[in-house]
VEXGUZA-789192 format. One record per residue: residue in three letters; x, z, y of N, C-alpha, C in turn. Coordinates in steps of 0.05 Angstrom, whole numbers, plus 32768, in hexadecimal, padded with zeros to 4 digits. Last residue first. Layout:
# residues N
ALAXZYXZYXZY ...
//
This chain:
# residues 40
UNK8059815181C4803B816981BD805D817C81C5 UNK8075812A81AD8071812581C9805C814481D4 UNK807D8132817F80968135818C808B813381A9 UNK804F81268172805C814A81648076814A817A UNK805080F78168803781088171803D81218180 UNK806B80E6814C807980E0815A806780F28170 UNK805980F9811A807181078117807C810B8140 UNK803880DF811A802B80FC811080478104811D UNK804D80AE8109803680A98120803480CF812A UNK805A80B380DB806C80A880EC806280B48103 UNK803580BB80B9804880D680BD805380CB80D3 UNK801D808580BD800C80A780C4802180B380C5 UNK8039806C80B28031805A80C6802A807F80D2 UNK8038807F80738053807B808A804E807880A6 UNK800F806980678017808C806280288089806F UNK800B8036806B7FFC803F807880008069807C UNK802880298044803B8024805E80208032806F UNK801280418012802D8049801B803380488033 UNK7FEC801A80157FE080328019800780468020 UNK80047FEC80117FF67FEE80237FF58013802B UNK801A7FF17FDC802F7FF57FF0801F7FF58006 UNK7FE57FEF7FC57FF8800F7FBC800D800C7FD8 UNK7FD37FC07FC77FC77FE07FD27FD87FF27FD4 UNK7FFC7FA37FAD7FF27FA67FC17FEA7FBA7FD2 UNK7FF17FBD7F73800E7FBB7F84800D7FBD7F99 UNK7FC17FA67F6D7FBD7FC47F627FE07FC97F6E UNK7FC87F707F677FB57F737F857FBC7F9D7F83 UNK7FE17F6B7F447FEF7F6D7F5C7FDD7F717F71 UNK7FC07F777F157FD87F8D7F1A7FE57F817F36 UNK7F9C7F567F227F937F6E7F1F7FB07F797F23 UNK7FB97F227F127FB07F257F287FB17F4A7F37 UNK7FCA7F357EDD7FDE7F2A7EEB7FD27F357F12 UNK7F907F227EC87FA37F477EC27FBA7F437ED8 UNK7F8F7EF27ECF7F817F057EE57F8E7F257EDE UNK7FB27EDB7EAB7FB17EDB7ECC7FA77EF27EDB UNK7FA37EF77E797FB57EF57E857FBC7EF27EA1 UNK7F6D7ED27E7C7F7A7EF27E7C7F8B7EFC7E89 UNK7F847EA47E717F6C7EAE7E8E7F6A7ECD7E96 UNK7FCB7E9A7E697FA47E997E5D7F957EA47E76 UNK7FFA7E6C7E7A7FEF7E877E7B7FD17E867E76 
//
């Protein structure tokens, strides 16, 4: 694989990463919001 190549490679999983981060962190929140709501 070229140097390019790698790091394009890199870039799209660190750019995967975030994304399910930021997903489980939107979940973590409605979850949290939801359980909030039940005790309110």
């Amino acid at each position: 694989m070229s140097v390019i190549g790698t790091s394009l490679y890199a870039v799209q999983y660190n750019q995967k990463s975030s994304k399910m981060q930021e997903e489980a962190l939107q979940f973590k929140y409605d979850t949290t919001c939801q359980i909030l709501s039940g005790i309110i």
